[in-house]
Steps between C-alpha positions, in 0.01 A plus 500: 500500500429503896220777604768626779777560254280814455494612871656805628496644821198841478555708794108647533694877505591377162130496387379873352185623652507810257579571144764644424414928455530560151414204397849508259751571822437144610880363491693227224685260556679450123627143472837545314548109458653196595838636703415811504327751834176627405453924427286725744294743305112568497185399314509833317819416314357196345527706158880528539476084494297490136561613188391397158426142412341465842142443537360574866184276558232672762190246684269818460280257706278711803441349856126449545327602813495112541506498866124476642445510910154333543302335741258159511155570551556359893746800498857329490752673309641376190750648250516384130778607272373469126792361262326428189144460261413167446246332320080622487609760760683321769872611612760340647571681858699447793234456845584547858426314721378303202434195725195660666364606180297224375370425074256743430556730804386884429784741607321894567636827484310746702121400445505264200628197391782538270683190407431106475779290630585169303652196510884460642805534191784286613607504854668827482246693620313645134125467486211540249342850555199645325394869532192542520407839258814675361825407593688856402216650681551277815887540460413910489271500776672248768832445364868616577815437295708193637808576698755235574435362869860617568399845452323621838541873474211633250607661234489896478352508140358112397570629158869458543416102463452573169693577197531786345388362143248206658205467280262193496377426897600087502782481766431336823836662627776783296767433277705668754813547256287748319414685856866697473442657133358813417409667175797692480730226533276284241521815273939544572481110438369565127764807474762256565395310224301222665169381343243499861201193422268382674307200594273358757521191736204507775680437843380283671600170740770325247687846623476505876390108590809418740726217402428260729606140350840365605631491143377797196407230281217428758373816481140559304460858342216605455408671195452898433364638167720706227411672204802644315408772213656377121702834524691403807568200339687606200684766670628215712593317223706770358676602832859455550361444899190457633481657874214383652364737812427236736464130577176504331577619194783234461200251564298624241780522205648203629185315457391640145858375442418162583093427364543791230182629616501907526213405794336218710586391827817393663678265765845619356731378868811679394799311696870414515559340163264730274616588172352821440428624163376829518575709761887645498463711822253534803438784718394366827388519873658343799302176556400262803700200560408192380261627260437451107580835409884455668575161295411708186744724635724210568442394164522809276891598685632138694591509796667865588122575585627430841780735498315757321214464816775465742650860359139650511441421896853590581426849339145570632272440172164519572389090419093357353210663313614905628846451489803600330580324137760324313607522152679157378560358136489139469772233531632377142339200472253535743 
């Protein structure tokens, strides 16, 4: 499949700056199927949508205040964006500018050194980082939580980047399906019959790399970590449908599906032409063009994606990582 079969046209007044306020009056765009328009209703009626034999599948992963504004000793300012622990203390990081940061540079924070920059990863930008001392206490001290760089307006309450059930502190950016749910509607969820489960994949670049090869078989994921308790497992096993909360969480079953490994790490590129074995149903952000999380999109319902994103702009949804949601079940066959 072509890269710019997945384009669309974002207008930038498209693009939320704010979360929705509550978090569950974000709008939903309920795909009805092949042939048929899509409903209107609201993140807070997800119950109405579930009943029993459904299993709802949470990434109770938290965003970690990854972000780190330093300076080289000569003064020159240089952010890092930690994505994930390596080995004997080093982690993988995004630099910038990374070119004027040499091997074994010493990045500060106020009046101490605070980080050893490595080698290059790849060309896409990832270096080796080491902190130097603690790295939760340098992420306390000097870091903030990630936004997207299409998000310029801070946020009134950084919190609301974070899930209402996130646990574990791994995520290099949120599982933004998660960002619309709120206890109550987990709890009316489980009234309705639904079984709620969770599991964690650590966000990371896999997630938001742009697609920037010509064709999507010429595009390299990069892999994120998953750990998936035994519990959400079996439940899945016994569901009628398994409705995964996000593009993540579809990763993370998907790819248990395919080693048969409950955790590791994957490079799961979820395309046109997946056969999906787990997941039944997804509830889901608006995403980017041309980007790996709309060809699993593309994948999971065929091509009335486009219609379905065609409806949303035409009615005003809010599109990306603070938007409005879209609740879709997935194409027989797919």
């Amino acid at each position: 499949m072509r890269t710019e079969e997945l384009h669309y046209e974002l207008p930038h007044s498209a693009i939320a700056q704010q979360p929705a306020e509550p978090r569950d009056s974000s709008r939903l765009l309920v795909d009805q199927g092949p042939g048929a328009p899509p409903e209107h209703r609201f993140t807070r009626d997800l119950p109405e949508l579930l009943g029993p034999g459904d299993v709802l599948v949470v990434n109770d992963s938290r965003v970690m205040s990854a972000r780190l504004r330093l300076r080289k000793a000569t003064g020159g300012r240089v952010e890092v964006l930690l994505l994930e622990p390596g080995d004997d203390g080093w982690w993988s990081a995004l630099v910038r500018p990374g070119r004027r940061v040499r091997p074994g540079s010493e990045l500060w924070y106020e009046e101490q050194p605070v980080l050893e920059v490595g080698k290059r990863i790849g060309d896409d930008g990832r270096r080796w980082v080491k902190p130097i001392g603690d790295v939760d206490d340098l992420m306390d001290r000097a870091g903030e939580v990630p936004l997207p760089p299409y998000v310029t307006e801070e946020l009134d309450d950084v919190e609301r980047y974070q899930t209402v059930y996130a646990d574990r502190a791994v995520s290099a950016a949120a599982p933004t399906a998660g960002l619309h749910l709120t206890k109550d509607v987990l709890e009316r969820c489980r009234e309705a019959g639904a079984v709620v489960c969770d599991l964690e994949l650590a966000v990371g670049t896999a997630t938001f790399t742009p697609v920037v090869a010509d064709n999507l078989d010429d595009h390299v994921m990069h892999t994120e970590t998953y750990r998936i308790p035994e519990a959400t497992l079996a439940a899945c096993v016994r569901a009628d449908r398994v409705v995964a909360v996000g593009t993540t969480v579809v990763r993370a079953l998907e790819s248990a599906a395919a080693t048969g490994s409950s955790c590791g790490s994957t490079d799961l590129f979820i395309k046109p032409g997946h056969k999906f074995a787990v997941v039944g149903a997804m509830l889901t952000n608006f995403h980017l063009p041309r980007s790996s999380l709309l060809a699993l999109l593309a994948a999971f319902v065929g091509p009335r994606w486009r219609d379905l994103y065609e409806t949303a702009l035409a009615d005003g949804y809010r599109f990306l990582s603070l938007g409005d949601a879209m609740f879709c079940a997935r194409n027989p066959g797919q």
